[in-house]
C-alpha positions as CSV (number, residue, x, y, z in Angstrom):
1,X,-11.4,2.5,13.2
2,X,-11.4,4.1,16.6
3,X,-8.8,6.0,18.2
4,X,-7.6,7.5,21.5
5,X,-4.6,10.7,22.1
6,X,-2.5,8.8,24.5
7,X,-1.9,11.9,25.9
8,X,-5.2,11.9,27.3
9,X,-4.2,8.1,29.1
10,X,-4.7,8.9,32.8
11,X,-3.6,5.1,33.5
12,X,-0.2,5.4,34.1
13,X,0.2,1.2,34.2
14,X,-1.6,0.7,31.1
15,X,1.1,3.2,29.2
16,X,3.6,1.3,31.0
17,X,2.7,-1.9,30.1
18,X,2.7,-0.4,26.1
19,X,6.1,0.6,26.1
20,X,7.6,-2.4,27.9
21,X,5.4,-4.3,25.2
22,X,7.1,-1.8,22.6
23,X,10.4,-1.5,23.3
24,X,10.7,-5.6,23.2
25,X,10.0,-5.5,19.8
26,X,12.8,-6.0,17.4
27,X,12.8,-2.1,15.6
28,X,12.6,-0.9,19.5
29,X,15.5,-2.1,21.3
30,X,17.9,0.2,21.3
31,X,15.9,3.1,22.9
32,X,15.6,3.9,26.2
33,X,11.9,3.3,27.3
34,X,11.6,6.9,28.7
35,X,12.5,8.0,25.7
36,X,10.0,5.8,23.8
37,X,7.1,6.4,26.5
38,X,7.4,9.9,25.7
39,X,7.0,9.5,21.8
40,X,4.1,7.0,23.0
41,X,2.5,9.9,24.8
42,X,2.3,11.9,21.3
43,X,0.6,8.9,19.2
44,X,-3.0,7.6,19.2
45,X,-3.9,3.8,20.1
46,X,-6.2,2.9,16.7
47,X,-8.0,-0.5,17.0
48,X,-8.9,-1.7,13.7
49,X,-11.8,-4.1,12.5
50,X,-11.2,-7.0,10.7
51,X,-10.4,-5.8,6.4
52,X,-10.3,-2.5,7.8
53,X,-7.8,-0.6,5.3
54,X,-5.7,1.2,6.8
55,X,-3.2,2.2,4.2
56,X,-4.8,2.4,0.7
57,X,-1.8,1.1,-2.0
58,X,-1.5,4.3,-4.6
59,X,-3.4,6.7,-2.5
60,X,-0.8,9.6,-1.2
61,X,0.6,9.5,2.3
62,X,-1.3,9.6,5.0
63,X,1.3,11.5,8.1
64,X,1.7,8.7,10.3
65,X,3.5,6.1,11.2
66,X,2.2,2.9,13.1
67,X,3.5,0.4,15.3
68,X,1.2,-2.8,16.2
69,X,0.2,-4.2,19.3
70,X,-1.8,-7.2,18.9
71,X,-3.6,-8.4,15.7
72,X,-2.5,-9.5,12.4
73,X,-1.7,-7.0,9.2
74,X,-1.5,-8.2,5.4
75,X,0.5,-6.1,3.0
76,X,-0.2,-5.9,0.1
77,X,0.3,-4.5,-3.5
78,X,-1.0,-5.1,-6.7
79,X,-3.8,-7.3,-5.1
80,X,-1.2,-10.1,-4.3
81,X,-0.4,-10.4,-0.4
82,X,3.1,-9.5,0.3
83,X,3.8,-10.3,3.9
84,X,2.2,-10.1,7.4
85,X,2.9,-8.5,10.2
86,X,1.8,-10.1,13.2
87,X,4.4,-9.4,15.8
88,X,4.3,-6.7,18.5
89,X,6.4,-3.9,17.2
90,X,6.4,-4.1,13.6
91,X,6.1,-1.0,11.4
92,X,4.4,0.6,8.9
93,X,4.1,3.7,7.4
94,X,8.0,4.3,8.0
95,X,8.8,5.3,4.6
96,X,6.5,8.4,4.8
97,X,8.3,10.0,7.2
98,X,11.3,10.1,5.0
99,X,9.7,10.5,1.6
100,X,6.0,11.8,1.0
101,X,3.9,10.1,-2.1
102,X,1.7,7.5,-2.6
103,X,1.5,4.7,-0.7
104,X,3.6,1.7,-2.5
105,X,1.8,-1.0,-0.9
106,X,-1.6,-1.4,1.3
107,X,-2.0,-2.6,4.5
108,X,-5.3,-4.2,5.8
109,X,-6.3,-5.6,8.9
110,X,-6.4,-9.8,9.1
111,X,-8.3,-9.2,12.4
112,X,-9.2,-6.6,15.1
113,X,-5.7,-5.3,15.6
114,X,-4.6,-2.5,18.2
115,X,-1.9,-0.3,16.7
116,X,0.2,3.3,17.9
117,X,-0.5,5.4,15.6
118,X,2.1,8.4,15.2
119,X,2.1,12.0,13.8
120,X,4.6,12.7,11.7
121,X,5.0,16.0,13.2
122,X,7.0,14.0,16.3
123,X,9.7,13.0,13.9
124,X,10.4,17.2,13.3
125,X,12.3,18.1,16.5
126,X,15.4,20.3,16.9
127,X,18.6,19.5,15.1
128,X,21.1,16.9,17.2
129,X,18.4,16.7,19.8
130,X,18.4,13.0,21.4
131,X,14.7,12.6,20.3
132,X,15.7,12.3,16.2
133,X,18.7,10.3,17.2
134,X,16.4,7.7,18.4
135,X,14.9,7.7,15.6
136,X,17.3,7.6,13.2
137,X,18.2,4.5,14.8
138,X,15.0,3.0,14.6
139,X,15.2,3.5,10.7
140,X,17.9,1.6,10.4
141,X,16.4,-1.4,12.1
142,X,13.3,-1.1,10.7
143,X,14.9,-0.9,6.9
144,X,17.8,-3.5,7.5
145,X,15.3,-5.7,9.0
146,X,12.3,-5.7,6.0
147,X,15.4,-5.1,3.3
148,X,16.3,-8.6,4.6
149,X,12.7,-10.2,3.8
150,X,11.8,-8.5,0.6
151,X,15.7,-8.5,-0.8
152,X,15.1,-12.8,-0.9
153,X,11.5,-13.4,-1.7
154,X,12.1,-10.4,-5.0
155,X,14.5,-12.2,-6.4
156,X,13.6,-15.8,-5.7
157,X,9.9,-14.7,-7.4
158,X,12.1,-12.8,-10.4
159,X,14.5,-16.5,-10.5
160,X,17.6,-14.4,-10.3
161,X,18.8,-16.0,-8.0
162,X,18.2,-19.9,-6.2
163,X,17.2,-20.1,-2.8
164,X,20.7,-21.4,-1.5
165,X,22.7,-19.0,-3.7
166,X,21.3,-16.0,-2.2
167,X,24.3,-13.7,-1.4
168,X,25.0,-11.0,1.6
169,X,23.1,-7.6,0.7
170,X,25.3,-4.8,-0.2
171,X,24.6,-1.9,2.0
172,X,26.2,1.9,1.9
173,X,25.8,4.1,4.8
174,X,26.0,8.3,3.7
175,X,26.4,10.3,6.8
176,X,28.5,13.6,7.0
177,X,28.9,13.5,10.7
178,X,32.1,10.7,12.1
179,X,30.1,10.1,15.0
180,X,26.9,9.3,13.3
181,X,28.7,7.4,10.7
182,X,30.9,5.3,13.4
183,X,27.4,4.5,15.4
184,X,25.4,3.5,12.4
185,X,27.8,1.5,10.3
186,X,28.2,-0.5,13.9
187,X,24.3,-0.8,14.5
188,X,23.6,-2.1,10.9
189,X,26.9,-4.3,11.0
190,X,25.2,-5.8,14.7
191,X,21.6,-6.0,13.5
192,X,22.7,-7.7,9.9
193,X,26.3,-9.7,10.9
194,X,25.9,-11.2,7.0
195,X,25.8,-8.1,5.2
196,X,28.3,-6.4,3.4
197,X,28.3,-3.0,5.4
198,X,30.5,0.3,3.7
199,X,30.7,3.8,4.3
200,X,30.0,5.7,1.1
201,X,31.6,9.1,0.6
202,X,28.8,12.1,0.3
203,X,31.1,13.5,-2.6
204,X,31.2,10.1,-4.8
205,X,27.9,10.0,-4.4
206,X,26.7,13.3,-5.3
207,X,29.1,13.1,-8.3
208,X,27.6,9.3,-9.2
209,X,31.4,7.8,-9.1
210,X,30.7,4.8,-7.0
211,X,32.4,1.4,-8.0
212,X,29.8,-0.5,-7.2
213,X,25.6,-1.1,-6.6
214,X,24.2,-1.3,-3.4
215,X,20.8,-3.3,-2.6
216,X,20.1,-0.6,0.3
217,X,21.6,3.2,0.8
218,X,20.7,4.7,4.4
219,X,21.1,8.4,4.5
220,X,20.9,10.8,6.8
221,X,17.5,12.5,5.9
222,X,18.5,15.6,7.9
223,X,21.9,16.0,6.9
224,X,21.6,19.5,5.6
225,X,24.1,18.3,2.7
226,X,21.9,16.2,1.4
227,X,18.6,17.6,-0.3
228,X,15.8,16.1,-2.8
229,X,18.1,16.5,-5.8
230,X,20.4,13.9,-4.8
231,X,17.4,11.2,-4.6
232,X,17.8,10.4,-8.3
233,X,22.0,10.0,-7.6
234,X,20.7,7.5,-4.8
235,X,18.1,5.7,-6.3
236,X,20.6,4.6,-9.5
237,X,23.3,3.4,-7.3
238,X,20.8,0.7,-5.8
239,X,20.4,-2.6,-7.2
């Protein structure tokens, strides 16, 4: 695995090129490319060799996030092959930037793959500045969008549920600021027009008085209401 500070990239086109490559990916879309070439200058391009591990399934954390550029990545997880990702712009290593623990799954190289490779230092910038808003955005893609994959094949392989019965995932959105809340329930409702998109009240939740289950809840991770005791609360009102 080899890897270069893109802050060190003293060919301005080349970065160029990466971003518009970037920001036409599906998780990318909505930011503005300055404000993604600037996250780009603050990651590492990684090329991979073919089986090259890159995330080890059980093994904690590793501070970083990737986004791929060319190749082909297999996820894995309990040695049975999950999906792959084989698209410029798909993610991994999102969920550690939220949470820290071991790693859920693996992910291995199919082939020599080039990938951006981010701290997650970058994601730990000043409250309300536009920098976290972007990303906070790009979570909600990024979940919505794999929540969509894994939500069908689950419970086709658990035979809940037939392949032409599969119904609209419930998703609850927790956010203690209107104008958050406002912009996010109208992202998730745009990227997902099929799912069933609420707003779910901070209090209900806290107090564990919702009506109903939800297949995905997307909270704020910096809403300073919100800490690491309310994870159980969250985790038992999901599906």
């Amino acid at each position: 695995m080899e890897s270069t500070p893109l802050s060190t990239q003293t060919d301005h086109h080349e970065l160029e090129a990466i971003t518009r490559r970037i920001a036409a990916g599906r998780y990318f879309r909505q930011l503005d490319e300055k404000v993604l070439e600037q996250m780009l200058r603050r990651g590492e391009l990684v090329r991979c060799n073919p089986e090259e591990m890159i995330f080890q399934e059980g093994e904690e954390q590793a501070v970083r996030m990737g986004v791929l550029l060319e190749g082909s990545l297999a996820v894995t997880s309990q040695e049975s092959f999950l999906m792959r990702l084989d698209q410029t712009g798909d993610v991994i290593g999102e969920m550690s930037v939220l949470r820290p623990g071991p790693h859920s799954a693996g992910v291995v190289a199919e082939v020599e793959s080039l990938l951006v490779m981010f701290p997650n230092e970058l994601f730990a910038a000043p409250e309300h500045s536009a920098e976290v808003s972007a990303i906070y955005l790009v979570f909600a893609h990024i979940l919505v969008e794999k929540l969509r994959i894994t939500t069908a094949q689950t419970r086709l392989q658990r035979g809940n549920r037939v392949s032409d019965e599969v119904q609209p995932p419930r998703i609850g959105v927790v956010d203690s600021n209107p104008e958050a809340l406002e912009q996010l329930l109208a992202l998730v409702q745009d990227v997902w027009p099929r799912g069933q998109v609420s707003e779910v009240s901070r209090e209900k939740l806290l107090e564990g008085n919702l009506t109903q289950g939800f297949d995905l809840m997307l909270v704020d991770p910096l809403d300073g209401g919100l800490d690491t005791d309310v994870i159980p609360t969250i985790e038992a009102s999901v599906l």
